[in-house]
TIRO-2110 file (N, C-alpha, C; in Angstrom, 1 decimal):
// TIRO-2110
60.9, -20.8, -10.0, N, 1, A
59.9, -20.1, -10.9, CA, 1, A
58.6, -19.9, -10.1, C, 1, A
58.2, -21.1, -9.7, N, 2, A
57.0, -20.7, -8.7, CA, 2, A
56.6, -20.1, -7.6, C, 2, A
57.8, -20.5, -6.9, N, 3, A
58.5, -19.4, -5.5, CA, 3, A
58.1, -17.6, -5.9, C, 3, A
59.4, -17.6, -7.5, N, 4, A
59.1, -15.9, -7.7, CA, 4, A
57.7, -15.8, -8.2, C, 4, A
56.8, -16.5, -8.1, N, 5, A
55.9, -16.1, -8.9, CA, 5, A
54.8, -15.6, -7.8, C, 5, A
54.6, -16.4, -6.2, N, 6, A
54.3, -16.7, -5.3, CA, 6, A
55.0, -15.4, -4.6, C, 6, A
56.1, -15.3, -4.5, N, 7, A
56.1, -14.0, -3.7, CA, 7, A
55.8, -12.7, -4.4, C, 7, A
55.6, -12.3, -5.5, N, 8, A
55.5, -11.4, -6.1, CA, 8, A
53.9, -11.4, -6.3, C, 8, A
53.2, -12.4, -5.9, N, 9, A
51.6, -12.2, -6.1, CA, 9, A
51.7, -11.8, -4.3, C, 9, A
52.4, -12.4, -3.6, N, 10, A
51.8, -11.7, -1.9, CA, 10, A
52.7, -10.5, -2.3, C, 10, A
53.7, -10.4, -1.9, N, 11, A
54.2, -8.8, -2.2, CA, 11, A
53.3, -8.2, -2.8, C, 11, A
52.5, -8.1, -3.9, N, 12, A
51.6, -6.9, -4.5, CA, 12, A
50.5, -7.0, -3.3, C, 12, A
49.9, -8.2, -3.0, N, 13, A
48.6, -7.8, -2.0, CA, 13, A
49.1, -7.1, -0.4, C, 13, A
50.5, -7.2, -0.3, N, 14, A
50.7, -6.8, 1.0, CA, 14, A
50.9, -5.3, 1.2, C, 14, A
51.6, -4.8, -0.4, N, 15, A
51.7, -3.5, -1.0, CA, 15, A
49.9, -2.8, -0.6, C, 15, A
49.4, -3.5, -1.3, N, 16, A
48.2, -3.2, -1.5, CA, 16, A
47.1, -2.7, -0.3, C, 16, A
47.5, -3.8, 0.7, N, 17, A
46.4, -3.5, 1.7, CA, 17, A
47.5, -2.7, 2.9, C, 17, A
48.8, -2.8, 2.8, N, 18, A
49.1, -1.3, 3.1, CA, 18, A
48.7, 0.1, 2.6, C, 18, A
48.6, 0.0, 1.6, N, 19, A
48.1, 1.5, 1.3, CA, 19, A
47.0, 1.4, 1.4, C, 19, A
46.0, 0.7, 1.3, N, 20, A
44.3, 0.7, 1.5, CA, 20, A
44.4, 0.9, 3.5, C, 20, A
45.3, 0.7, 4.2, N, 21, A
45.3, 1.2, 5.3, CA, 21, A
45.6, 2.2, 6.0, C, 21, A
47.2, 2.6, 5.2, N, 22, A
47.3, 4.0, 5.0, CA, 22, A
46.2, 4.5, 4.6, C, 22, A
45.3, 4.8, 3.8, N, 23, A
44.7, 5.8, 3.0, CA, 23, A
43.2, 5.7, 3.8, C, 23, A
43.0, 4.6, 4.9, N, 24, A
42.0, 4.7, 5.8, CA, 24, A
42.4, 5.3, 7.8, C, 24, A
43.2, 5.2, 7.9, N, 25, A
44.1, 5.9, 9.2, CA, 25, A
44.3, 7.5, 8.7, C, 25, A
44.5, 7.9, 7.2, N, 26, A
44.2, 9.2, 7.1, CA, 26, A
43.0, 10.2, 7.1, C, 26, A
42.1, 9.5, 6.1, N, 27, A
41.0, 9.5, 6.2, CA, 27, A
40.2, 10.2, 8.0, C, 27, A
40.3, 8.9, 8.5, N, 28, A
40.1, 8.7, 9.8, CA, 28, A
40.7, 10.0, 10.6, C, 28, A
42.0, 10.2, 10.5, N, 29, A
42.6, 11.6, 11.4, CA, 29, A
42.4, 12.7, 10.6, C, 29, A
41.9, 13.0, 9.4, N, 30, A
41.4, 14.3, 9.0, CA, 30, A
39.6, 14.4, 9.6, C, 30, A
39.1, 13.0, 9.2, N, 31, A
37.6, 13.2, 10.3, CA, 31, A
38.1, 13.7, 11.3, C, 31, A
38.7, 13.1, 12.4, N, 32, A
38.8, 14.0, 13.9, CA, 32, A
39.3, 15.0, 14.0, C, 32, A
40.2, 15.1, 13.0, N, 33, A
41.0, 16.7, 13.2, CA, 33, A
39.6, 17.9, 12.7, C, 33, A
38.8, 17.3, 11.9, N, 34, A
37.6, 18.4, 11.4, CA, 34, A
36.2, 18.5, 12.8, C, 34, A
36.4, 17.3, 13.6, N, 35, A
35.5, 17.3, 14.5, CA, 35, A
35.8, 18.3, 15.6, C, 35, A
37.5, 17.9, 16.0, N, 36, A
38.0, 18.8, 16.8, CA, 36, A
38.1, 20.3, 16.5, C, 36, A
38.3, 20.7, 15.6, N, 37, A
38.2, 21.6, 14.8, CA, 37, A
37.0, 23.0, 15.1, C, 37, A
35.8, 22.0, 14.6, N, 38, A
34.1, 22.5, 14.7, CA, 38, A
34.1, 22.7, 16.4, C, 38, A
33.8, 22.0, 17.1, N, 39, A
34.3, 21.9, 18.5, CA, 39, A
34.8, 23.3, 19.2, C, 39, A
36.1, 23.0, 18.6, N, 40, A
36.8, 24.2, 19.6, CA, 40, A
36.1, 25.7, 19.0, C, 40, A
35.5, 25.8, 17.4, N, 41, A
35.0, 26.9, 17.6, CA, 41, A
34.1, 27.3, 18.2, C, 41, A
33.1, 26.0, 17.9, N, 42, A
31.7, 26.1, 18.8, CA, 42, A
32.3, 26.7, 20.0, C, 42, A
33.3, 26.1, 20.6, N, 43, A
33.3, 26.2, 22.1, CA, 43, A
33.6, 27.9, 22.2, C, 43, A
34.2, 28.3, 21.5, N, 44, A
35.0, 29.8, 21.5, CA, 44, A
34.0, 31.0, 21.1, C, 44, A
33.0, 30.4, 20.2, N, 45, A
32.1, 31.3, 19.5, CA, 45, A
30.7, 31.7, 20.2, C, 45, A
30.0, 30.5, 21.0, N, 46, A
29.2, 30.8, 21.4, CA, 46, A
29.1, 30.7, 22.7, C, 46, A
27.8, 30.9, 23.5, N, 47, A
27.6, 30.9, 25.1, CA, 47, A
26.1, 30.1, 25.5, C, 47, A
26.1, 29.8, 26.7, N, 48, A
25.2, 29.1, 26.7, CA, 48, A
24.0, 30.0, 27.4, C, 48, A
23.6, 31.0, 26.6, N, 49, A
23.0, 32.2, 26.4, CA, 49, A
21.6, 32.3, 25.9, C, 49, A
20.5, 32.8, 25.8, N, 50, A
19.3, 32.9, 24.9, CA, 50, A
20.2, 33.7, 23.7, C, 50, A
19.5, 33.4, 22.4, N, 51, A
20.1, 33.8, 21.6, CA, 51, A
21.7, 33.2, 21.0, C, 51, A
22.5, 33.0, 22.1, N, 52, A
23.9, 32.9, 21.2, CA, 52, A
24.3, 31.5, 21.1, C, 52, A
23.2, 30.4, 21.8, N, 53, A
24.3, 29.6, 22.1, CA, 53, A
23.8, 28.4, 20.4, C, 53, A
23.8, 28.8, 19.3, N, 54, A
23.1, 27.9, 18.3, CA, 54, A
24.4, 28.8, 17.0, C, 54, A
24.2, 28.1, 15.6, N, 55, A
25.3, 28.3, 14.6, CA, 55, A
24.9, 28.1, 13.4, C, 55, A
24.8, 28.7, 12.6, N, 56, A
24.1, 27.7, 11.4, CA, 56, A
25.6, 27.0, 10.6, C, 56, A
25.1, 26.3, 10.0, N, 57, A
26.3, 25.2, 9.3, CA, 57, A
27.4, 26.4, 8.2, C, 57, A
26.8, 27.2, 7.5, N, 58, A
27.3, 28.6, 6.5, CA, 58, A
28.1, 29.3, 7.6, C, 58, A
27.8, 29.6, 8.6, N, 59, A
28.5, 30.3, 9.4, CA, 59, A
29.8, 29.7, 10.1, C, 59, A
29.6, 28.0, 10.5, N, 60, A
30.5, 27.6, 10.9, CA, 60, A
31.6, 27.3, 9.8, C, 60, A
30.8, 27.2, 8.9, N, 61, A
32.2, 26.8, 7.8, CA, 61, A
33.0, 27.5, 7.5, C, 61, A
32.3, 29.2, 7.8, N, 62, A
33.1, 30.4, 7.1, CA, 62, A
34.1, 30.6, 8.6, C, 62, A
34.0, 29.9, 9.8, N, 63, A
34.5, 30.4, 10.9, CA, 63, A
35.8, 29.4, 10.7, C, 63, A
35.9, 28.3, 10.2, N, 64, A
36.5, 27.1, 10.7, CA, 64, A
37.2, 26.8, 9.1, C, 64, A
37.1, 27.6, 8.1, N, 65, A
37.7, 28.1, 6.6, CA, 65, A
37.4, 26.4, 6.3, C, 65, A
36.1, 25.3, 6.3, N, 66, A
36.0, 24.1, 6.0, CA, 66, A
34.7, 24.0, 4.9, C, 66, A
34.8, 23.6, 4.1, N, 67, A
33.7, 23.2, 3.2, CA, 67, A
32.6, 22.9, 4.1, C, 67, A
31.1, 23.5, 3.4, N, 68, A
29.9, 23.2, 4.6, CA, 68, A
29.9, 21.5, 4.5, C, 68, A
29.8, 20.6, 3.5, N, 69, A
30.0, 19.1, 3.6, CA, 69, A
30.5, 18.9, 5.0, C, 69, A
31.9, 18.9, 4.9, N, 70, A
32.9, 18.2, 5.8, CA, 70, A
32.4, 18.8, 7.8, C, 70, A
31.6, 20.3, 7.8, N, 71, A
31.4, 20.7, 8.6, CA, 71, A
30.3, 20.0, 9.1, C, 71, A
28.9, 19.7, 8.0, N, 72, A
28.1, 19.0, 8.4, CA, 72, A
28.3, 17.7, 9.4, C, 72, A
29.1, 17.0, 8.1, N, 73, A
29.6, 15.7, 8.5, CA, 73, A
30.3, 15.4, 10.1, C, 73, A
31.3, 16.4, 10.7, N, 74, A
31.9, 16.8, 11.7, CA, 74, A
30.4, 17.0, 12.8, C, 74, A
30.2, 17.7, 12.4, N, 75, A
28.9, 18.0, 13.2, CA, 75, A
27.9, 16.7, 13.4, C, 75, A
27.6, 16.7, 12.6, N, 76, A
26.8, 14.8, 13.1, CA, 76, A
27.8, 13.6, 13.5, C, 76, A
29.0, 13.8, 13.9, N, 77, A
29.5, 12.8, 14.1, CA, 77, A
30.2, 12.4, 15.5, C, 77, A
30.3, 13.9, 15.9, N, 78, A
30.5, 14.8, 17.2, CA, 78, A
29.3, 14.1, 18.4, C, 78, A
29.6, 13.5, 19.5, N, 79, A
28.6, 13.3, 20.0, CA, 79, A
28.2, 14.7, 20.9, C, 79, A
29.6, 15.3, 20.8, N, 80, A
29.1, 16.7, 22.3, CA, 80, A
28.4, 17.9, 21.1, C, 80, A
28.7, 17.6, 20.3, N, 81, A
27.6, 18.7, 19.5, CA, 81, A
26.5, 18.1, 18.8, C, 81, A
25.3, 19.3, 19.4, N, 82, A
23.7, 19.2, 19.3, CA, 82, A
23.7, 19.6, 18.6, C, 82, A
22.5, 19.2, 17.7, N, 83, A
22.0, 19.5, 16.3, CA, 83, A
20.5, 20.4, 16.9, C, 83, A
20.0, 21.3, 17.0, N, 84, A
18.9, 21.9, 17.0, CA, 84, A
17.4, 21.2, 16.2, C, 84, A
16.4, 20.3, 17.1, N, 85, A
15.7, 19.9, 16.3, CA, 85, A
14.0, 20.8, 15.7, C, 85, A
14.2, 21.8, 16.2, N, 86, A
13.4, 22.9, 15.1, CA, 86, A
14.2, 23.2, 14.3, C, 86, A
15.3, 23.7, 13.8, N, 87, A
16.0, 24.1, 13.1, CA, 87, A
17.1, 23.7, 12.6, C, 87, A
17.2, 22.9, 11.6, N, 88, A
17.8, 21.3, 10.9, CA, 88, A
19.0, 21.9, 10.7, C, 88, A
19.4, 23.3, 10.3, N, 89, A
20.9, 23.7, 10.3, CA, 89, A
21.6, 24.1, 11.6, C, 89, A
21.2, 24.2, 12.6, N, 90, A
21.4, 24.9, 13.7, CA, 90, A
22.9, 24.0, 14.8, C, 90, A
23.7, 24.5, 15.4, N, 91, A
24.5, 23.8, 15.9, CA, 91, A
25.2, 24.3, 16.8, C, 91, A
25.3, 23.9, 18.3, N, 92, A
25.8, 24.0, 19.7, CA, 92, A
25.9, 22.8, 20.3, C, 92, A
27.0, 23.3, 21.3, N, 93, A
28.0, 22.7, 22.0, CA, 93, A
27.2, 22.4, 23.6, C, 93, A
26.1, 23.2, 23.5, N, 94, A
25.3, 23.3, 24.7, CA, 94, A
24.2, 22.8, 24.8, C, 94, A
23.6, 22.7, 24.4, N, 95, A
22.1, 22.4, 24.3, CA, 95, A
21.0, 21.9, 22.8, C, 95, A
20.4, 20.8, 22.9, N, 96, A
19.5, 20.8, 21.7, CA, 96, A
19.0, 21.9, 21.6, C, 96, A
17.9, 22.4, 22.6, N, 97, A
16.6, 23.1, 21.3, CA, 97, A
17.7, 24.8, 22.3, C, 97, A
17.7, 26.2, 21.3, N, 98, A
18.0, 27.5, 21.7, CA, 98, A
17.1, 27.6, 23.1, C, 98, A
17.4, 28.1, 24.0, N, 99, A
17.4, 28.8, 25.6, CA, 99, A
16.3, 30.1, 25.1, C, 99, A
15.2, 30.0, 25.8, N, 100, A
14.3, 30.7, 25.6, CA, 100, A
14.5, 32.3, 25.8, C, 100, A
14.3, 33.3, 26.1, N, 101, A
15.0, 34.7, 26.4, CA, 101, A
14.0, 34.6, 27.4, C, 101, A
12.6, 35.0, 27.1, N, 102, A
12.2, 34.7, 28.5, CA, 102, A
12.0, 33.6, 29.4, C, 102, A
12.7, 32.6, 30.0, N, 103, A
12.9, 31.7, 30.7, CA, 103, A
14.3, 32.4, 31.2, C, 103, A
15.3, 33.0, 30.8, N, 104, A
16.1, 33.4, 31.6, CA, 104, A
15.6, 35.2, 32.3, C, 104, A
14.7, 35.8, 31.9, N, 105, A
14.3, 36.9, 32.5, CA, 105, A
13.0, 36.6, 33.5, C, 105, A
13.2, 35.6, 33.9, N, 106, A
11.9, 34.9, 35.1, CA, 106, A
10.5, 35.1, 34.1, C, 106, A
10.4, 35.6, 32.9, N, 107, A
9.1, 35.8, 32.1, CA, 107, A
8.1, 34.5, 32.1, C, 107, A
8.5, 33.5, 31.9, N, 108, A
8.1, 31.9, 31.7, CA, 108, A
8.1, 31.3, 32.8, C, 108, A
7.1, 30.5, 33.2, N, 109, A
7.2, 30.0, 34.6, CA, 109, A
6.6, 28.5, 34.1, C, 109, A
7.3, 27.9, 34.2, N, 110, A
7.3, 26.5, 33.9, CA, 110, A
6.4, 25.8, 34.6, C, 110, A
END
């Protein structure tokens, strides 16, 4: 009687923290699959250009068909994608702050 009582209290916790592990290993490969995701469009979408190489978060989501949330989240979690720090929505694969237009037409002389 105490045996079945004893295995049927571990059986449920073993049940249990199997699926609390399943349901964190999924979790976890939908994060990377959304990181890799943002990534490859960044990589596809922009250049490392005055003007093109930045994204805003609305734009990526609509590129990458992902809720802006999960886009955000992807994005801050990504170490090769920069966050733009003038511009709190902004996002590339290249560089923090956007490439000046005159710095690449010799206009700016450092």
């Amino acid at each position: 009687m105490r045996e079945t009582i004893l295995i049927t209290i571990l059986s449920g916790v073993a049940i249990g923290l199997l699926g609390w592990g399943a349901a964190l290993l999924k979790r976890r490969a939908g994060e990377a699959a959304d990181r890799r995701r943002v990534y490859l469009w960044l990589q596809s979408n922009t250049r490392d250009e005055p003007g093109e190489s930045h994204v805003d978060t609305i734009t990526l989501a609509k590129g990458t068909r992902l809720p802006e949330e999960r886009v955000r989240r992807a994005c801050m979690s990504d170490q090769r994608i920069y966050r733009s720090s003038s511009e709190q929505e902004q996002w590339s694969p290249w560089r923090q702050e956007p490439q000046s237009i005159y710095e690449k037409r010799d206009l700016l002389v450092a």
